[in-house]
C-alpha positions as CSV (number, residue, x, y, z in Angstrom):
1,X,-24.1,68.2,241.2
2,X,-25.9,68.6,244.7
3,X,-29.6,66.5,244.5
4,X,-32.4,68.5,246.0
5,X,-32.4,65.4,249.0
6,X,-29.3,66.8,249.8
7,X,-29.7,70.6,249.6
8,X,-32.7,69.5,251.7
9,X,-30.5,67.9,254.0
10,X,-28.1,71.3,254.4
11,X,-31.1,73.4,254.5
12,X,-32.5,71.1,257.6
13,X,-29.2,71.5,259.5
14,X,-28.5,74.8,258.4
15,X,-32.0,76.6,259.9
16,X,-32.3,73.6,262.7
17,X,-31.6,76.0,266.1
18,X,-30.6,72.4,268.0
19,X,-27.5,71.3,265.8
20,X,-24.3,73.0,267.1
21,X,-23.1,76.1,265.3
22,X,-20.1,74.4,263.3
23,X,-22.7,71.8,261.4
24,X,-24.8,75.0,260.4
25,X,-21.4,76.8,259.2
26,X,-20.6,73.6,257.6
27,X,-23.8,73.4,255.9
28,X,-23.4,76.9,255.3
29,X,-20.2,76.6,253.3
30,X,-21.6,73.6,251.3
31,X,-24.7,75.7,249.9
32,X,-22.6,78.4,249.7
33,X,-20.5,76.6,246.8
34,X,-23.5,75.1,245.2
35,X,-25.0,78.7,245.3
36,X,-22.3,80.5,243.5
37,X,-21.6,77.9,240.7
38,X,-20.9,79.0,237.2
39,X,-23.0,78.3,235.1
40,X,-25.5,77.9,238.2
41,X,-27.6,74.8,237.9
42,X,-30.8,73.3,238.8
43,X,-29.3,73.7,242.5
44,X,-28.2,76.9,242.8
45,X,-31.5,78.4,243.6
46,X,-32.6,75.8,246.2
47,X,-29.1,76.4,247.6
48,X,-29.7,80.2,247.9
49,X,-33.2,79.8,249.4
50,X,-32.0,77.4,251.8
51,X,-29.4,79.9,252.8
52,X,-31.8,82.4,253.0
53,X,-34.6,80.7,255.2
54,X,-31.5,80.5,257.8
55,X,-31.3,84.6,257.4
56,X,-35.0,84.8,258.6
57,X,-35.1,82.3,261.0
58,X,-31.7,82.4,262.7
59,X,-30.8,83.7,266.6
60,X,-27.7,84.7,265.7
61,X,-26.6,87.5,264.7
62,X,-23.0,86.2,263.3
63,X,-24.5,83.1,261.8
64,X,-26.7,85.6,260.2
65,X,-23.7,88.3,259.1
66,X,-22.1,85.3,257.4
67,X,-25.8,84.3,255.5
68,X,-26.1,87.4,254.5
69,X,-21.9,87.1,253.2
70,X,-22.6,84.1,251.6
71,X,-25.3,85.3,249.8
72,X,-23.0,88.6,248.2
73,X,-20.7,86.2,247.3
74,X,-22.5,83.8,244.8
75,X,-22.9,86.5,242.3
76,X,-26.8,85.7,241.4
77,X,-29.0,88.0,241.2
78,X,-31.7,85.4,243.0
79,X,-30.1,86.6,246.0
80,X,-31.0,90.0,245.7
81,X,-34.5,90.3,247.3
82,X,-33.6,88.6,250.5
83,X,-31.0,90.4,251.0
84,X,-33.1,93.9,249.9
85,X,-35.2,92.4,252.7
86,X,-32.9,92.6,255.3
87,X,-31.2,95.8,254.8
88,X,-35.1,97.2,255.0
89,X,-35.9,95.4,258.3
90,X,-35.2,98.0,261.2
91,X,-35.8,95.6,263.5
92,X,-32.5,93.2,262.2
93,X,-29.3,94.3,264.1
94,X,-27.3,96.6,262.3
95,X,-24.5,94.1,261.8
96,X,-26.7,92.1,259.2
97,X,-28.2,95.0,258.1
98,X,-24.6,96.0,257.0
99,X,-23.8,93.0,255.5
100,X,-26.6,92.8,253.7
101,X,-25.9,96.2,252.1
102,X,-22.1,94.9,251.3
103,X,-23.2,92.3,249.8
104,X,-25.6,93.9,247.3
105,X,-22.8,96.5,246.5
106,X,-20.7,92.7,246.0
107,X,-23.3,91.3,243.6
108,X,-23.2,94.3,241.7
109,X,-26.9,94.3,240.1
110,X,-28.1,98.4,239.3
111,X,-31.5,97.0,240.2
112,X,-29.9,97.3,243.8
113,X,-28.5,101.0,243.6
114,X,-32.3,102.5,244.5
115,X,-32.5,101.1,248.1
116,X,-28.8,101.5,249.0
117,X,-29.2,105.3,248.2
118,X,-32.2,105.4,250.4
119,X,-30.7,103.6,253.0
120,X,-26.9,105.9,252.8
121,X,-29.0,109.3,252.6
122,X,-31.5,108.5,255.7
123,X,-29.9,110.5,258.7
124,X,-32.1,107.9,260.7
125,X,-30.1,104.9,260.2
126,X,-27.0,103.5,261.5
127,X,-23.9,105.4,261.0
128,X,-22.7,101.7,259.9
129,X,-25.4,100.8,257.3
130,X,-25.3,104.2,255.9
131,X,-21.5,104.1,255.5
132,X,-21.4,100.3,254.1
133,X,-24.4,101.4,251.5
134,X,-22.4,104.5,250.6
135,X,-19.7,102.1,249.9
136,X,-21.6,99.6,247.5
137,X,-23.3,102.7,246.2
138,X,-19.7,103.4,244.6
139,X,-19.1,100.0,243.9
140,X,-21.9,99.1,242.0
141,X,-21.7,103.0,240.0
142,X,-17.8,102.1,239.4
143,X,-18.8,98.4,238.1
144,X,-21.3,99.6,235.8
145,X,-19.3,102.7,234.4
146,X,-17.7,103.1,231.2
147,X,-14.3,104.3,233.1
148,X,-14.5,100.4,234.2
149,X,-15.3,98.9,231.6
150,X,-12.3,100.7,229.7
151,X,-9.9,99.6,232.3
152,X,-11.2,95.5,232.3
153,X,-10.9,95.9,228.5
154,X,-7.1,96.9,229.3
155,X,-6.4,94.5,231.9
156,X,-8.0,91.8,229.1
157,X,-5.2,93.4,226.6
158,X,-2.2,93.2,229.0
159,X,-3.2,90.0,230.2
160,X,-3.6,88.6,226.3
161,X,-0.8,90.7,225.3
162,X,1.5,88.6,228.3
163,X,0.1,85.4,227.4
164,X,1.1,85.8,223.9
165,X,4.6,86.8,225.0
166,X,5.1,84.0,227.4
167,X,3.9,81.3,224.2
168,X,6.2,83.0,221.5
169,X,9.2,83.1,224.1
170,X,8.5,79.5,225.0
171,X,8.0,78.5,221.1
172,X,11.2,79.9,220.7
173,X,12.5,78.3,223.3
């Protein structure tokens, strides 16, 4: 498990405009997998603000893109309201605003689903952001649906179902 000296450590090289773009990506990654680990632990949230503190404080606009990734992709819901922040920050280039959008529809929380229909129905923003909400709009609609939760209780059956197969076939074997 990842001590908070060390998530310290990540955050510092992470948000620290001196180090060179591959140690922030690297430190990136690291808090990225201490972010999304389940069960989380004591960590994961320290991880997700540190990766968050980069999102605000960051000059780049691709470092930022792949914060705002990184932060879709550990499937906690702690990472929601930075990421609510940025898709509701005109002045943030449309690019993280995008991503920030994806990665809400990505984590999947209903809690999300007010603000990406704002954003996808507002003829004032970005043709992009209102295109990548519409998108995570579905997603997040589809995810919490009966239709899908029919069709993961199938693919739980046929997956079982092959398992079961595969045993008695190599039982008698």
């Amino acid at each position: 498990m990842a001590s908070p000296e060390t998530i310290a450590a990540l955050r510092q090289t992470l948000t620290s405009e001196s180090e060179p773009l591959a140690r922030r990506y690297r430190a990136l990654f690291s808090l990225k997998h201490v972010a999304s680990l389940q069960p989380p632990t004591d960590a994961t949230e320290p991880a997700i603000e540190a990766i968050a503190a980069a999102l605000f404080t960051s000059s780049s606009e691709l470092l930022k893109h792949e914060l705002a990734y990184c932060l879709g992709q550990s499937r906690q819901k702690a990472a929601v309201p930075y990421l609510r922040r940025v898709l509701e920050n005109r002045s943030e280039h449309a690019m993280c605003r995008h991503e920030a959008a994806e990665a809400l529809g990505a984590l999947g929380f209903k809690e999300s689903l007010d603000i990406l229909k704002e954003k996808r129905d507002d003829p004032t923003e970005p043709v992009e952001v209102r295109e990548t909400c519409d998108i995570a709009v579905d997603r997040i609609e589809w995810e919490t649906s009966e239709g899908s939760r029919k069709e993961n209780l199938k693919k739980r059956l046929v997956f079982s179902s092959s398992v079961l197969m595969t045993v008695v076939g190599e039982v008698k074997g």
